[in-house]
N, C-alpha and C positions, 0 to 999 in steps of 0.2 A: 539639651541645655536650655535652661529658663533665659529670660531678658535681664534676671539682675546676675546670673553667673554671666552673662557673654557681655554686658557691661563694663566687670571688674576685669574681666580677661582682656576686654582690648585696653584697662585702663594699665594692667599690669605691661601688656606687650609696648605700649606706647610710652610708657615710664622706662621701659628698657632699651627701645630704642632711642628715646632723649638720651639715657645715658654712652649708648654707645657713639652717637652724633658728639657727645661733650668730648668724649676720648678724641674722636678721630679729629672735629676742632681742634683741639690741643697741640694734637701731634702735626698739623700741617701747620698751625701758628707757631711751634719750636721751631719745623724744619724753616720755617720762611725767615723765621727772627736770623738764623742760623746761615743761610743762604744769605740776607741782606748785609749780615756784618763782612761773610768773607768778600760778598763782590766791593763793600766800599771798599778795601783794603785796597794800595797801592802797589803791592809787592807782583802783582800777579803775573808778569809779563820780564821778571828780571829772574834770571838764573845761574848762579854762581859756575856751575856748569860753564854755561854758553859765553858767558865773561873768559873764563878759563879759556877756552878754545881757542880764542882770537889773541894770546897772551903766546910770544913765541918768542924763541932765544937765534938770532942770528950774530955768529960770530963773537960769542961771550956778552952779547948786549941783547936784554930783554926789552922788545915793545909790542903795543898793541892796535893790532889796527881800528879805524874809523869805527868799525861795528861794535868792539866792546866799549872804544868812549860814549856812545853814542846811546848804549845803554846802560851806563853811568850814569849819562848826564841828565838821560831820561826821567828815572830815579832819585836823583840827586844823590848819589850813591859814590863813596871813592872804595879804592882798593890797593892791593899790597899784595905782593906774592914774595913768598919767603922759602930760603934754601932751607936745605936737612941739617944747617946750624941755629938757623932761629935769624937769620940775618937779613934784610927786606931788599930784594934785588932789584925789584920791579912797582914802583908807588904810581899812583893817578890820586890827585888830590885829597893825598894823605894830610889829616891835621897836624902840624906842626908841632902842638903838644904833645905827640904819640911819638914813641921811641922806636929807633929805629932795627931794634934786635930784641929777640925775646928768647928766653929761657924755656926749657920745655914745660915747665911748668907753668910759666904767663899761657904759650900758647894753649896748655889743658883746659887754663881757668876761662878765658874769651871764648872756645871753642864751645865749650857750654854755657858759660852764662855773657860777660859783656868786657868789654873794651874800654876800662875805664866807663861811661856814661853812652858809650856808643854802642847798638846791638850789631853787632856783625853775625855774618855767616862765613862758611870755612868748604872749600871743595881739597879734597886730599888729590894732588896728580900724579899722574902714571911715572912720572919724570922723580918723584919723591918732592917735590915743593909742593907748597901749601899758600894758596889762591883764597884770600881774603878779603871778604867783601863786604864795607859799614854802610850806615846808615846813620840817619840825626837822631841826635838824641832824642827819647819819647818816642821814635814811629814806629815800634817793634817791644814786644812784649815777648821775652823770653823766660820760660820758668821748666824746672826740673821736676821729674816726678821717678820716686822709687820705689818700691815697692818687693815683698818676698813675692813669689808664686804662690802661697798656699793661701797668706795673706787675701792678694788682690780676688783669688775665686771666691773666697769665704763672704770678702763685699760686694761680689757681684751676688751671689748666691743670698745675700742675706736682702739685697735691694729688689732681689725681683720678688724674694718672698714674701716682702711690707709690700711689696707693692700687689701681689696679687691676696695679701691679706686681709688691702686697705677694699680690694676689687669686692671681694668678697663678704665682710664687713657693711660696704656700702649695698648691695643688692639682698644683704639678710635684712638690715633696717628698713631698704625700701620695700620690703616683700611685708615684712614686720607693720610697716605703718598704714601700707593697703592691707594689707588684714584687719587691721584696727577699722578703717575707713569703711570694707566692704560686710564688718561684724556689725558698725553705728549706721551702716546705711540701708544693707538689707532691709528691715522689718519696713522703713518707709519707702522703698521701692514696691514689694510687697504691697504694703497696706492702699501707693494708690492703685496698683494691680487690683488688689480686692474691690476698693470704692468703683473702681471704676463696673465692677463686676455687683455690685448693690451687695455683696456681701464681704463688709468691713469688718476688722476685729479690733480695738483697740490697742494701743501700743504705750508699750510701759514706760513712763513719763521721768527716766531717770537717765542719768547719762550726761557724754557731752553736747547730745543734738535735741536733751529735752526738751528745749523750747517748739523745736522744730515740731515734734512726736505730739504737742500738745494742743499745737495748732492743725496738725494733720486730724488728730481725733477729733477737735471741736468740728472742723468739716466734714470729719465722718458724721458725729452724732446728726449735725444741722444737714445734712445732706439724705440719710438715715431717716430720719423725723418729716422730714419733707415731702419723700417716698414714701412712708408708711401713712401722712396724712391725707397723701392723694390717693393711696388704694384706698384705704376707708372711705374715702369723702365718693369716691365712684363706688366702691363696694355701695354702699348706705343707697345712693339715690336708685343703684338699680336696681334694689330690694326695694326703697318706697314707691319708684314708679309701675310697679309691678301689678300690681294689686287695681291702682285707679285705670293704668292701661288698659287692662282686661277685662274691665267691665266697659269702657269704650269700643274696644272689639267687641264682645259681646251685643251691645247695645245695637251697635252701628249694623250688625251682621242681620237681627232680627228687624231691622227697619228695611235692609237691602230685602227681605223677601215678605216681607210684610206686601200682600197683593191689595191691600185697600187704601195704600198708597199712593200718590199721583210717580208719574213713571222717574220725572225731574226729581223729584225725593227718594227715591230708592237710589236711585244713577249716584246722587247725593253722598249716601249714604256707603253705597260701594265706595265709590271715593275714601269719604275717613275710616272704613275697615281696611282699603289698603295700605296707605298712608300710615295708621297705627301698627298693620302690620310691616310697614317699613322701619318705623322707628321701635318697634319690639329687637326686630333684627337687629337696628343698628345697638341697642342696649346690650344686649347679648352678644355681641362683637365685641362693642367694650368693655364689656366686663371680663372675657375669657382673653383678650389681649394683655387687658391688667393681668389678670392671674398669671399667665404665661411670663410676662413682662419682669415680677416680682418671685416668680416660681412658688405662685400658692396654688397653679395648678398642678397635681401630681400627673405625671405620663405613666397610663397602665399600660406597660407591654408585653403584648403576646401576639403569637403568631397569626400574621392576616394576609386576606391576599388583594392586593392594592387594586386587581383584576377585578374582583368579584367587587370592594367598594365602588370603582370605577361605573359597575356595570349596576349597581341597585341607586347611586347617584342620578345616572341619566336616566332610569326607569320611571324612578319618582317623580322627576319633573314631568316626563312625557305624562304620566299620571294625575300630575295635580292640573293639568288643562296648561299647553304649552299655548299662547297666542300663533294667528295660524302664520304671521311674518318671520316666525323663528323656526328653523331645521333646530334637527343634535342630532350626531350619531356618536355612539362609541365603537372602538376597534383595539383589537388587538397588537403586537407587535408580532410576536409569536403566540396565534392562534393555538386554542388548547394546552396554552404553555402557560400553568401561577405565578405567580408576581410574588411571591411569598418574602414576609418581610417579617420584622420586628419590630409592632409601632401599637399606636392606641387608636382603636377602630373609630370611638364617637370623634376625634380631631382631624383625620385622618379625611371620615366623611365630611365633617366641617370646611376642612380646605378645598374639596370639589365643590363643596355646594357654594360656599363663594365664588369661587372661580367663574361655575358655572350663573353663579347670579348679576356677577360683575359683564357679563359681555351681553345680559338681559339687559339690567338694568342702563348702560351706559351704549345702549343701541335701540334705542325705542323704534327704529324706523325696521328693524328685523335684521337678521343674517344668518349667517350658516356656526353651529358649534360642534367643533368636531374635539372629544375625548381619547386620548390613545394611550396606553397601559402597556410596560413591557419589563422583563428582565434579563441583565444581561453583567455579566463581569462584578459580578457579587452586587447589584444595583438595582435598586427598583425605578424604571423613570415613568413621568405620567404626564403627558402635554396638554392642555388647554390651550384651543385655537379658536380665533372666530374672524372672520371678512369682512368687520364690522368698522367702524372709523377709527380705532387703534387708538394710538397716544403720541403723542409729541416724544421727540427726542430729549428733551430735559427733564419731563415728567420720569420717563422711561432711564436716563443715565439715573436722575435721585431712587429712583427705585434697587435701581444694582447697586449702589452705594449706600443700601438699608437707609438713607435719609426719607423721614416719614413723608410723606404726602397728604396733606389734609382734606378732607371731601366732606365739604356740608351741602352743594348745590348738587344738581343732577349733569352730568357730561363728567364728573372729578373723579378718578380714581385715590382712594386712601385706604380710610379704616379696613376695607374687607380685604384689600392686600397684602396690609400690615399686616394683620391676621395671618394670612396663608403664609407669610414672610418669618413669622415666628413659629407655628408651627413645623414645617418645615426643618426650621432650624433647631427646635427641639427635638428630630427626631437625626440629629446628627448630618442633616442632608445640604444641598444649596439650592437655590431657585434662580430665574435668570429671566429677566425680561425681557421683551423684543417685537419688532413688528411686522405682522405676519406676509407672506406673500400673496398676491400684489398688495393685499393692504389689510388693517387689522392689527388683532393683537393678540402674543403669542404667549404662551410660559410653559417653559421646562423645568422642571422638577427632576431631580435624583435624588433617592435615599437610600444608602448602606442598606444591606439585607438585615446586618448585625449591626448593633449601637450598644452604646453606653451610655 
């Protein structure tokens, strides 16, 4: 899964949990609305019931003890209990306006709905009277509700289906509108994916984020134009200093043995042919860093054995007259075992021959370089080691973290690592820098046997 599909995917799952977060708010704000209204209510603790209970006939005279007044008066609540003729046998601060007998039909009408302006409530007793109990006017809301059976299913049936219509509805349109969002945003997530990768492609300038798309292009083109005027401007110089260089070599080389020389002018002379060929080197670094850097270098690959480069790398130098303060040895890991890979032979030797020039160059006082070459678990690895004064800890983190390191003076690691740092990484592989034991400086290398 790419960065702009696992983008829109948490934007989608996060959009979906806002919505279920909204739902379940909701429902705990009803139930709370729902809870606060029954606790204000004042009825909670009075029960027509329990009134009833304390309400008893001794000797054809009904009264009530302390405990039903007491929750009357609680309440501010009176009552009435009436015989099986409608007749009030037993009153506690019954309104004066209310009649003292009712018809079976008054008691139907109060029973459900009210008492004249008063809401009462009604316990039917085992005795056949009927135990009635008001309230003030206003503190009780009474209302009926009737309904068929087939009726009331049809509107429950029809509320849940709006309701999981409206569910459904709403998560087509938000699905609907992040489609829209991740169809208008793609190409510019993309496109800074590409910039960021030096290869841009324009994006089509039309839409609702055209402004956006056209400003992202103009930083391609100016970003594009930028890059391509700095390879050329490095291409160009290492082609024109090419020519005068060489004849500076050249020159300098025939005066170092020129024997009719005084010895101070020759010595001289060694001097600006090494020097020149320092700075041949450092040309030739930057220019195949550029190419790398912009991929105008092409990687030929074919099958090599990183062993055998390994092992014609430190021959050459023991060859070219190594100063006698410096060792090399190379080694195998598994001796008689190829290192067989898939890479480009001239890079390949490029990246030793830096390696091994870097722990020259940036050790003048001598040490020990030891090259070691191995394969194992589909991998080629190849270590450059050396006992020589190493690198600092910052130097050494900017390096694992690909931030460049610039070396124009002598003790500075840069260009030539940068170097081994891209190739490397052209060849599908990692590098990792470090400092060696007891002291020194170390690099391990791995590369896929197989790349793409």
């Amino acid at each position: 899964m790419n960065p702009v599909q696992r983008f829109f995917r948490r934007y989608i799952f996060s959009t979906i949990g806002i919505l279920a977060l909204f739902f379940v708010v909701n429902i705990a704000l009803v139930l709370s609305v729902m809870v606060a209204g029954y606790m204000s209510g004042t009825d909670n603790g009075l029960s027509v019931r329990s009134v009833s209970s304390h309400v008893t006939e001794q000797g054809g005279v009904w009264t009530a003890d302390d405990t039903a007044l007491a929750l009357l008066r609680e309440h501010d609540a009176w009552a009435m209990l009436l015989d099986e003729s409608g007749t009030v046998v037993w009153e506690q601060d019954l309104p004066e306006e209310l009649p003292r007998s009712y018809t079976s039909a008054q008691v139907a009408s109060f029973s459900r709905w009210y008492l004249q302006d008063y809401p009462v409530k009604v316990w039917s007793r085992e005795d056949g009277a009927l135990m009635v109990v008001g309230f003030a006017p206003d503190t009780l809301v009474k209302y009926y509700f009737s309904m068929e059976k087939p009726s009331l299913l049809m509107f429950l049936m029809g509320g849940i289906a709006v309701f999981v219509f409206n569910l459904l509805l709403m998560v087509f349109l938000m699905l609907r509108n992040t489609r829209r969002v991740e169809k208008a945003m793609s190409p510019i997530l993309r496109g800074i994916q590409d910039l960021s990768r030096g290869s841009y492609q324009p994006l089509d300038e039309r839409g609702e984020l055209a402004e956006i798309n056209a400003g992202l292009n103009r930083a391609g083109d100016y970003l594009m134009q930028k890059d391509n005027t700095r390879a050329e401007w490095i291409r160009g110089v290492s082609h024109d200093i090419r020519t005068p260089l060489s004849m500076v070599l050249g020159y300098a080389s025939e005066l170092e043995d020129d024997d009719t020389l005084p010895t101070e002018a020759r010595h001289q002379a060694g001097m600006i042919r090494q020097q020149g060929e320092r700075l041949k080197s450092l040309v030739e670094d930057l220019n195949l860093t550029t190419k790398l850097e912009y991929a105008l270098q092409p990687i030929r690959r074919e099958t090599v054995d990183l062993a055998e480069i390994g092992r014609q790398a430190v021959s050459e130098v023991l060859n070219s007259g190594l100063p006698e303060q410096f060792e090399i040895a190379f080694s195998e890991e598994h001796p008689g075992s190829a290192a067989r890979m898939e890479g480009d032979t001239a890079l390949l030797r490029r990246m030793l021959d830096n390696l091994i020039r870097n722990s020259i160059v940036h050790n003048p006082q001598g040490c020990h370089i030891s090259v070691t070459v191995g394969a194992e678990d589909g991998r080629c690895t190849c270590t450059v080691a050396d006992d020589g004064v190493g690198m600092d800890d910052v130097r050494l983190e900017a390096l694992n973290q690909e931030t460049d390191v610039s070396s124009t003076q002598s003790g500075e690691h840069g260009l030539g690592l940068k170097l081994v740092r891209q190739i490397v990484k052209a060849h599908g592989g990692t590098v990792q820098f470090q400092q060696a034991v007891p002291h020194g400086l170390e690099i391990c290398i791995s590369i896929p046997t197989r790349n793409v």
